[in-house]
Each structure stands twice: as C-alpha cells, then as structure tokens.
C-alpha positions as CSV (number, residue, x, y, z in Angstrom):
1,X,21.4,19.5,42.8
2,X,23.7,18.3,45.7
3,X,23.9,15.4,47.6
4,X,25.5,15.3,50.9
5,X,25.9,12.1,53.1
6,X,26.2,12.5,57.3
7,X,26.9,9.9,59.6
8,X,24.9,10.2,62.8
9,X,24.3,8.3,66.2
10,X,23.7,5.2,66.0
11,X,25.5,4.8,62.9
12,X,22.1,5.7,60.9
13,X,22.9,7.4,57.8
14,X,20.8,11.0,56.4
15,X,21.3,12.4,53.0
16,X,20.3,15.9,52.4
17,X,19.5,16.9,49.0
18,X,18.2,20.4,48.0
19,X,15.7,20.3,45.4
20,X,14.5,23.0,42.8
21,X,12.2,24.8,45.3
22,X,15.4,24.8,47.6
23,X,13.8,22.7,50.0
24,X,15.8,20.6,52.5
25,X,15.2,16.9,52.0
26,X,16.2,14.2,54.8
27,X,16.1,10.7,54.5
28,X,17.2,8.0,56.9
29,X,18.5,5.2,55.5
30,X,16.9,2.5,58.3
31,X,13.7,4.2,56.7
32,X,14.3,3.4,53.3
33,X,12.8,0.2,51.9
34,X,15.7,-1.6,49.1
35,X,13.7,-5.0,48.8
36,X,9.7,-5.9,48.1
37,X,9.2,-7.1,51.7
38,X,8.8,-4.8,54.6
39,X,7.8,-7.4,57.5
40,X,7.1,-5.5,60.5
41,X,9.6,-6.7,63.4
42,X,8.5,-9.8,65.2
43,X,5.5,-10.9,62.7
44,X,5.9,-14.5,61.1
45,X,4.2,-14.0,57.6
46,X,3.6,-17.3,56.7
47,X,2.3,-14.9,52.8
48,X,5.9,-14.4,51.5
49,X,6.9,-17.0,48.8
50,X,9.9,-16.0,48.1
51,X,13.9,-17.3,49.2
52,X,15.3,-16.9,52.7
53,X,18.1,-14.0,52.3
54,X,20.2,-16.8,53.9
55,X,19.7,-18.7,50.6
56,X,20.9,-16.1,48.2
57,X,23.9,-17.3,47.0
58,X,26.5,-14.4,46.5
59,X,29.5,-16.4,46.3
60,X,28.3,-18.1,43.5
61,X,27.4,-15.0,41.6
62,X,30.6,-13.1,42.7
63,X,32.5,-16.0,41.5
64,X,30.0,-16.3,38.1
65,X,30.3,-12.0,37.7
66,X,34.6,-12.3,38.3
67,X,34.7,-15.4,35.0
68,X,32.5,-13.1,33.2
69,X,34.3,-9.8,32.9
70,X,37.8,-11.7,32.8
71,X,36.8,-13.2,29.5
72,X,37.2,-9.1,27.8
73,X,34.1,-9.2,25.9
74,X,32.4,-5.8,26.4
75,X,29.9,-7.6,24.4
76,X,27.7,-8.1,27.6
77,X,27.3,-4.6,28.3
78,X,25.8,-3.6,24.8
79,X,21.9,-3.9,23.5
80,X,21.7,-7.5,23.1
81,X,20.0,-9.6,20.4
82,X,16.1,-9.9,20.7
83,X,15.5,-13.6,21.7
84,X,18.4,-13.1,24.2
85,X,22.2,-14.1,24.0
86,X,22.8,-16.8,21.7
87,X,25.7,-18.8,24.0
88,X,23.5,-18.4,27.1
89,X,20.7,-20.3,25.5
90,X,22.7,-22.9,24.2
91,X,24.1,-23.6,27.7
92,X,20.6,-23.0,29.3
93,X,19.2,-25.0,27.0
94,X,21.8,-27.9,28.3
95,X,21.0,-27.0,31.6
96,X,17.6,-27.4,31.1
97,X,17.6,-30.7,28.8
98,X,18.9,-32.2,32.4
99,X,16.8,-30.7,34.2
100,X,13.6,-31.4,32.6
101,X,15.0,-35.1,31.5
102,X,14.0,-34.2,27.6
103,X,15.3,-32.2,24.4
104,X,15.6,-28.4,24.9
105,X,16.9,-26.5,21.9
106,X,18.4,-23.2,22.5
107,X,15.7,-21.8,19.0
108,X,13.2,-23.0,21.7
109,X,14.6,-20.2,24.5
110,X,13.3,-16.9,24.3
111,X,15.0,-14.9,27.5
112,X,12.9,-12.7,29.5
113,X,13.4,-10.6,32.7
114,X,11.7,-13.4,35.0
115,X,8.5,-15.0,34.2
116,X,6.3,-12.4,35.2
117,X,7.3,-10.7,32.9
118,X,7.3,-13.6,30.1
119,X,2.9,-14.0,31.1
120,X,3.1,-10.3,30.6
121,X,4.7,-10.3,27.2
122,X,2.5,-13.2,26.1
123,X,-0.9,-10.6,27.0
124,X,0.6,-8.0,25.4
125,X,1.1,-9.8,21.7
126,X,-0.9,-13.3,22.0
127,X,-4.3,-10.7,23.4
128,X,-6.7,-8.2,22.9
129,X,-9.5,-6.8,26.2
130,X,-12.2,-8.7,26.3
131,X,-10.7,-11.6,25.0
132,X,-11.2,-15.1,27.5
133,X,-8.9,-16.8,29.1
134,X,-9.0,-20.1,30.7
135,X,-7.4,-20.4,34.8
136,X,-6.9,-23.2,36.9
137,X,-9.3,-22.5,40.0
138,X,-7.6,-21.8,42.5
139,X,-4.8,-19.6,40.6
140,X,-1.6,-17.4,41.2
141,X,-2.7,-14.6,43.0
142,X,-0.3,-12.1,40.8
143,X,-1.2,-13.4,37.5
144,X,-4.8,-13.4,38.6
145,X,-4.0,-9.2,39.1
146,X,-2.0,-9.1,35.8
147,X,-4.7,-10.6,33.6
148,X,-7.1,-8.0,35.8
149,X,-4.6,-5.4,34.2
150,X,-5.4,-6.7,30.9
151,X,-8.8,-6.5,30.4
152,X,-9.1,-10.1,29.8
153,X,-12.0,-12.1,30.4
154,X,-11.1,-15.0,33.3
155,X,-12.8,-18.3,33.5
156,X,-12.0,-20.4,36.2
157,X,-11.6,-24.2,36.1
158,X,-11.5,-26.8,39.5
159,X,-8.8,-29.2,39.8
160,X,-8.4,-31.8,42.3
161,X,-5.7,-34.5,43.5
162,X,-4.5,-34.7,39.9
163,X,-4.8,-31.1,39.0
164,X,-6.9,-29.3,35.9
165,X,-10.0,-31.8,35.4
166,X,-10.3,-32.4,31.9
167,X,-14.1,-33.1,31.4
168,X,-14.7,-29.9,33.1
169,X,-12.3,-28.0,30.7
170,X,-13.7,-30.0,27.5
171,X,-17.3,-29.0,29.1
172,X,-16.3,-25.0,29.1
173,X,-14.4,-25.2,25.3
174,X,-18.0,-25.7,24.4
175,X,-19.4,-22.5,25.6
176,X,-16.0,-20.7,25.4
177,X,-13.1,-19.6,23.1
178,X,-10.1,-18.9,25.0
179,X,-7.0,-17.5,23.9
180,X,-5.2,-19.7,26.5
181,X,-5.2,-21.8,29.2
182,X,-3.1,-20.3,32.2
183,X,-2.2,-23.2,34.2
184,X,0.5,-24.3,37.2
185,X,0.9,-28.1,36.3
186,X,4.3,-29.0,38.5
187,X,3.6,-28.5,42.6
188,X,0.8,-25.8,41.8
189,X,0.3,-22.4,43.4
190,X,-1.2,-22.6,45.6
191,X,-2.9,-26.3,45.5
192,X,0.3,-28.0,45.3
193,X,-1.5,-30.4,43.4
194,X,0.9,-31.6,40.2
195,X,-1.1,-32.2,36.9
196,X,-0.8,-36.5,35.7
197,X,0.7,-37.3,32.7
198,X,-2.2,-38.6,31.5
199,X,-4.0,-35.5,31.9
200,X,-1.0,-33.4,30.3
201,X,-1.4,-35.6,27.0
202,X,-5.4,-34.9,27.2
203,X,-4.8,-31.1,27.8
204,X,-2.1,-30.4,24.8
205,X,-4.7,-32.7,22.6
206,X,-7.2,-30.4,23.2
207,X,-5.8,-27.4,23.0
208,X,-4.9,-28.5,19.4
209,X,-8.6,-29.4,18.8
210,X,-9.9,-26.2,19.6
211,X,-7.2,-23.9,19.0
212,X,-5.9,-22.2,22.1
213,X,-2.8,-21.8,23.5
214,X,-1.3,-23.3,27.0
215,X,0.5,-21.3,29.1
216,X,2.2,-23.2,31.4
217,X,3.9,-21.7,34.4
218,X,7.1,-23.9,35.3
219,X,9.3,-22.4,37.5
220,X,8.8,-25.2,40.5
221,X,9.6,-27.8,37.7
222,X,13.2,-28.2,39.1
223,X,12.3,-28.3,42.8
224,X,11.0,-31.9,43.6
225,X,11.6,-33.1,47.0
226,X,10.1,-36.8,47.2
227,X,8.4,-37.0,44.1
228,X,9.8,-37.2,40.4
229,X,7.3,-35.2,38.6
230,X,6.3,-35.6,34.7
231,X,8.3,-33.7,32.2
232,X,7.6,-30.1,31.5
233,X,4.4,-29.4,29.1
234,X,6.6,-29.0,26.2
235,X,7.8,-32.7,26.4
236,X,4.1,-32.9,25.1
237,X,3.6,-30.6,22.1
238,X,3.7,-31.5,18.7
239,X,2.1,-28.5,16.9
240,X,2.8,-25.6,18.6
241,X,0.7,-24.7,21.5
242,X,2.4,-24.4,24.2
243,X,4.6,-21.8,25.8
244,X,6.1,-22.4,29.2
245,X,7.6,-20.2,31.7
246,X,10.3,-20.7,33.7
247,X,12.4,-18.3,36.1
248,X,15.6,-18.4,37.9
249,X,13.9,-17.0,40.3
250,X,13.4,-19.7,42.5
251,X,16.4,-21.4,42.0
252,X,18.8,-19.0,42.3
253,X,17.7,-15.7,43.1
254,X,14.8,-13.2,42.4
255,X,16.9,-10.4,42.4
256,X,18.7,-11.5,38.8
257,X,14.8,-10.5,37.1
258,X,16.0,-13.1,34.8
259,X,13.7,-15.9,32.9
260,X,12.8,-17.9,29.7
261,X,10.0,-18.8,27.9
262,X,10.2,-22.2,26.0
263,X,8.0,-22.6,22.8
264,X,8.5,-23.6,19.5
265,X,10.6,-20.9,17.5
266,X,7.5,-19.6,15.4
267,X,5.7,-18.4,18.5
268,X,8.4,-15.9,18.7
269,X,8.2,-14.0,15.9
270,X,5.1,-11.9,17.7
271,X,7.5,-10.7,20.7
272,X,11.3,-10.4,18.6
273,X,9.2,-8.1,16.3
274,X,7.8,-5.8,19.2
275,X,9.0,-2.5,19.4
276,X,10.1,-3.0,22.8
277,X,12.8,-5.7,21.6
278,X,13.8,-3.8,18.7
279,X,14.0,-0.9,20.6
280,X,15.5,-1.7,23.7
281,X,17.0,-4.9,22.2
282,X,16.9,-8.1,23.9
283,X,16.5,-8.5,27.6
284,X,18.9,-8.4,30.5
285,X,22.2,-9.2,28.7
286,X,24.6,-8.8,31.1
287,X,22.7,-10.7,34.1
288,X,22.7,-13.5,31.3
289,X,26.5,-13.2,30.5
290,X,26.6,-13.5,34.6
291,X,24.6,-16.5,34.5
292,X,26.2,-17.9,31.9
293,X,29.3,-18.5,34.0
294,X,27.3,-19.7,36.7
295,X,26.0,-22.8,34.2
296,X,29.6,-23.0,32.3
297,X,31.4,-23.2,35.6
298,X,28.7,-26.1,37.0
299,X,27.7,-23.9,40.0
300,X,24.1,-24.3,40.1
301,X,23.7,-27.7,39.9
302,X,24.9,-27.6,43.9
303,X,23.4,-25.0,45.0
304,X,20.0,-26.0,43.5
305,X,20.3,-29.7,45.7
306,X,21.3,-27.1,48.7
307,X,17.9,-25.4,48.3
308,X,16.0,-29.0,47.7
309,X,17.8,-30.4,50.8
310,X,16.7,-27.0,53.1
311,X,12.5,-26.7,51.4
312,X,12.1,-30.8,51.9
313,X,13.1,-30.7,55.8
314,X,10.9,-26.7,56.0
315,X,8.4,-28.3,54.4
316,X,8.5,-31.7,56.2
317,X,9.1,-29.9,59.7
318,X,6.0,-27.3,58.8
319,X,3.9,-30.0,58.0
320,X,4.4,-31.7,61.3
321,X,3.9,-28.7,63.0
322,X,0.6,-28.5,61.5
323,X,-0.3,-31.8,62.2
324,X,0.4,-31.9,66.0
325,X,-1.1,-27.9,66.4
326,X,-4.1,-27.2,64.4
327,X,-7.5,-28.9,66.0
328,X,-9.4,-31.8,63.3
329,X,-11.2,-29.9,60.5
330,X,-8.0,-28.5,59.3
331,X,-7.3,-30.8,56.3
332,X,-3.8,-29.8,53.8
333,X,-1.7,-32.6,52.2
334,X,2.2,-32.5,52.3
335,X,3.6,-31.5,49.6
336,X,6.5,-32.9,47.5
337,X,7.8,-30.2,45.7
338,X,7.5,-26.5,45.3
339,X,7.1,-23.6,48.4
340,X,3.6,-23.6,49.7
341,X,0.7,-26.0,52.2
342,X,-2.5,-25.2,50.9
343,X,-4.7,-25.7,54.0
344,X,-8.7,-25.9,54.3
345,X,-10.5,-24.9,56.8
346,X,-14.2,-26.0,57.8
347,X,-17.0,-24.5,55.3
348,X,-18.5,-20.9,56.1
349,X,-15.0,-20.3,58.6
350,X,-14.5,-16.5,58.8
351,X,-11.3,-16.4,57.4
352,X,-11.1,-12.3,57.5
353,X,-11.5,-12.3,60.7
354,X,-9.0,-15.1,62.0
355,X,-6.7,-13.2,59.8
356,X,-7.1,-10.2,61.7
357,X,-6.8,-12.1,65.0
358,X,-3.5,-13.5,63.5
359,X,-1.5,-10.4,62.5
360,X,-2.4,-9.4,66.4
361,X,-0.5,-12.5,67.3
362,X,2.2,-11.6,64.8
363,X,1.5,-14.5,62.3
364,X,0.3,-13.9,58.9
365,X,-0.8,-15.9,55.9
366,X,-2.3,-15.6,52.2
367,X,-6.5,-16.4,52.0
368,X,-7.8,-18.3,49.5
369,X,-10.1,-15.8,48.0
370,X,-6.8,-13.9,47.3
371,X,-6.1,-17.4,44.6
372,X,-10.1,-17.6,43.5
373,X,-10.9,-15.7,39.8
374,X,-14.6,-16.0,41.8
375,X,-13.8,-14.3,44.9
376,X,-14.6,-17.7,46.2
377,X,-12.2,-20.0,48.7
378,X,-12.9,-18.5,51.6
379,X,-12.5,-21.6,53.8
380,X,-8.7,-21.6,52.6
381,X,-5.1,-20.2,53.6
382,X,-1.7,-20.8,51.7
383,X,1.6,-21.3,53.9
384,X,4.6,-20.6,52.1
385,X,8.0,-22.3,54.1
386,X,10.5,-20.9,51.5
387,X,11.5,-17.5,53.8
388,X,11.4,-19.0,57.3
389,X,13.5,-21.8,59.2
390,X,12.4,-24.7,61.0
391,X,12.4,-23.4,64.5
392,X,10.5,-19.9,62.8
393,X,7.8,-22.3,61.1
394,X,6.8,-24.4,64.2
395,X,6.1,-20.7,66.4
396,X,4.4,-19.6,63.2
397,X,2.0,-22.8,63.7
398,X,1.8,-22.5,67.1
399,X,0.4,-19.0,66.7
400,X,-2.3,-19.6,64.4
401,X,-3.0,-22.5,66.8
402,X,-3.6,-20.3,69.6
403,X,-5.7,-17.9,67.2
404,X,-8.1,-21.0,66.5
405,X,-8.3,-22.2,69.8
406,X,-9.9,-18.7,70.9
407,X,-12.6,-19.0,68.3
C-alpha cells in the first residue's frame, strides 16, 4: 500500500493511497477532523465545556517532555505497573495534598487515562446490568450515556442551593439498593451548585449505613474562583466508600487522556486484577513520566492560577452579559468555580424550538433534558465560558437575546 503526499493551491494538502481493490483514495486535509469539536464557522456554541486552544499550554509540556527523556530512563516507554507509576503518584499525591488542603497518599492513587474512563472502570468491576444506581438530578450528560451503556438502572435525586438533599436520598435507600451514588459535589455539572460540608459528612454516613459506594466526580475541585470550597469527599471517609475522580483534564489539557481515581488501597484490588491491567499493564505511562516533570519542575501550579485568573473574569463578564441581555424570567446564579451558568427558563418554555431558532442565529447551547435521567428539565440550558473569550461570550448572549425577543 502507498502513500503519496501533494501539495496543491492554496496550500491544502491530498494524500492518495491505493487500497486492495486498487482504488484511488483522496483526502483533503482542511476536510479531516484531528480534534472532538467541529464548530461550523461563525457559530458561538455556548455546549463545549472544554479549554480554549489558547489555554493549552505547550511550552510547559515541551519543557515537562525535554526533562523527561534527558533523565535516560527508557523506563517510560515500557508496559507500566498496574496502579500506575510509583514516583508519579508520590509527586501527584504531593500535588494533590496542596491542592485539596488534606492527606493524599500515593497507595490512595490509582492512574487512569482521564476520568471518564476511571467511572468507566468503576462499572465495569464495581457492576452488573440491572443493577441501580443513584444520580444527582440534574447529572453529567456523558456519564448519564455511559451508565445507559451499562445497563444500569438510574435513579435520579434533586438537589438544590446546597446540592444532593439528604432526606430525599435517605427516603429512596428505603425502596432502593444502589451500588453507588454518582454525584458532582464541587461547582456541579451542570447546576453549579457545590455540596455543604454538612451534607458531605451526612452522605459518606450513609453510604456506610446502607452499604453503597460514592462516586464522586472531582475534577473542578481545583478550580475555585471566589469561593474556597470543602475538601474533596475523601477528606470524609473512614471505611472505605468512596472513590473519587479527578482529571488533568481541566487543568492542564484534555489531550494528555490522563487521570486518577483516589480511594482507599483495598478498592483497588478489583481493577489491578483485571485482565485489561495485567494485560496491557498500567495506564498511560509515558504521558505520566511527562507529567511528572511538569509537577517536579513546579510548572502547574502557574499555569493552573493562569486558568483561574482567565474562567473568573469569562465567567464574571458572561454573567453580566446575561444579566443586562436576557428579559426577567430568566433566573441562573453566578457561579464561583468550575466552567458552566445553569440558566432556567419560564415553566412549559419550548426549549427545542428556541434551540433551533438559535443555531439559525449561530449560537448554540446544551438543554437541560440532555442533564435529566427523566428526560425532564426542559425549562433549562447550560452555558459553558471555558472555550470562548469575553468579547465571544457577550455576542453569544446577545444572540440568544435576540432569539427570545422574537418569541
């Protein structure tokens, strides 16, 4: 099989490969999609809640990858040891004792290829189809679809101001038997809501009375912008019950598919004995060699109060915008942490059709039903302000404005 590369007008590149049947194949490289988004040009999509390419930091990984392979250990490049590298948990767990303003142990670390794919491990080992699961209502969208994937069994729970509302949880353990609870305690998806202390002490308590796990998803822990939030769920477990995700995802770059999930070191024993692990070994060694360096050489620290500095004036700046644009009856509260403005709309508003009416005005946005195990928040929209600057945001607002104004 051959590959050939041209170089045509408009410096637009074609590559002709001839496959078995001898067929001539041409591909044009504009054409050819490299990253999950594919925006159509001049659309604001207020959906993706994801970095800015802007804020990728390559420097710091260049200079991260460059300390890395001048240290001579091929080690990096070979199938690495199930829970992950033993040196990069030790310095995440540092990292992350900081961060989180308690204890991490690096036998708490278990390293994962983002945190996706940590909730998908925990399914794989922790459950069976047809087994129940408790969610925070609303939820992730994503892990909403992953449990789908499952076959699991998805009972969704309200929250309000102060997130997951306990009596209504300790009302469900009473009909139900989860396996978990999936929740979002720190500057929710999309509520934004952050789960009290109080009510994390309650939770963990329960979940030790009636003998289900909590998985919390962390990975906005880290990215406070007026508020100090209560430690991670951990900081709360004295048995066993909890395992908590975290990403470098949204601190660093998404790209890296690189993650954790913190528990205590018996939880483990389900995934390090998977055949996957002791197959493949453990996972994404040599992006954690790379960030490694970045932790040993004290680059994130930086760069992570970069990002805070640019989400608290998007997310300040977006919130005005909203504030001076949409008519009363659109309610939202600004948040202090995280990417996303979870905004509500008047009861029975037709929020498929203003959506349609929106992408024509190249705006677009995520619907609540998309967040609702029930198919339910139909009155709601989530804004992300992660991907777009100020001056993007505010003609973002203005368009949906101009959407509502015409009914």
């Amino acid at each position: 099989m051959r590959l050939r590369k041209f170089s045509w007008a408009r410096q637009r590149i074609y590559f002709l490969k001839r496959n078995d049947d001898n067929c001539v194949l041409i591909f044009e490289k504009d054409s050819m999609q490299i990253t999950q988004l594919n925006i159509p040009k001049g659309m604001i999509d207020f959906g993706i809640g994801q970095p800015a390419i802007s804020l990728l930091p390559t420097d710091i990984l260049r200079q991260a990858a460059e300390h890395r392979l001048k240290q001579g250990d091929p080690s990096i490049l070979q199938y690495g040891t199930e829970p992950g590298n033993g040196y990069f948990r030790l310095v995440l767990s540092e990292f992350l004792s900081d961060g989180y303003r308690i204890p991490v142990s690096a036998d708490q670390l278990f390293i994962t290829s983002g945190a996706t794919q940590g909730l998908n491990l925990i399914c794989t080992y922790f459950t069976s189809p047809g087994d129940t699961i408790f969610v925070e209502e609303p939820s992730y969208f994503l892990a909403l679809h992953l449990f789908k994937d499952r076959h699991l069994k998805v009972v969704g729970l309200p929250v309000d101001e102060d997130g997951l509302i306990i009596e209504v949880l300790e009302e469900k353990l009473n009909e139900h038997k989860p396996v978990f609870l999936y929740s979002i305690p720190t500057f929710h998806n999309p509520s934004t809501v952050t789960l009290s202390a109080d009510r994390r002490e309650k939770l963990v308590s329960l979940s030790e009375k009636y003998h289900f796990f909590i998985v919390a998803d962390e990975v906005y822990q880290l990215l406070a912008y007026t508020v100090t939030p209560p430690p991670p769920m951990m900081a709360y477990d004295n048995t066993g019950t909890v395992l908590s995700l975290g990403s470098f995802s949204k601190i660093l770059a998404p790209g890296l598919r690189l993650g954790w999930i913190q528990a205590a070191p018996f939880l483990f024993k389900r995934l390090t004995q998977s055949g996957l692990l002791l197959s493949g070994g453990g996972l994404n060694p040599f992006t954690s060699g790379i960030v490694q360096s970045v932790l040993e050489l004290n680059l994130l620290e930086n760069h992570l109060e970069h990002l805070k500095k640019i989400y608290r004036e998007r997310s300040s700046n977006l919130s005005t915008a909203l504030s001076e644009y949409l008519p009363p009856g659109v309610n939202f509260s600004e948040p202090q942490g995280g990417f996303f403005i979870w905004l509500r709309l008047p009861e029975k508003f037709d929020v498929e059709s203003f959506r349609s009416r929106a992408r024509e005005q190249n705006v677009d946005f995520q619907p609540g039903n998309n967040f609702s195990s029930k198919q339910r928040l139909r009155n709601y929209i989530r804004l992300s302000f992660s991907y777009y600057d100020v001056g993007e945001l505010r003609k973002g607002v203005s368009r949906l404005a101009s959407v509502l104004k015409t009914g």
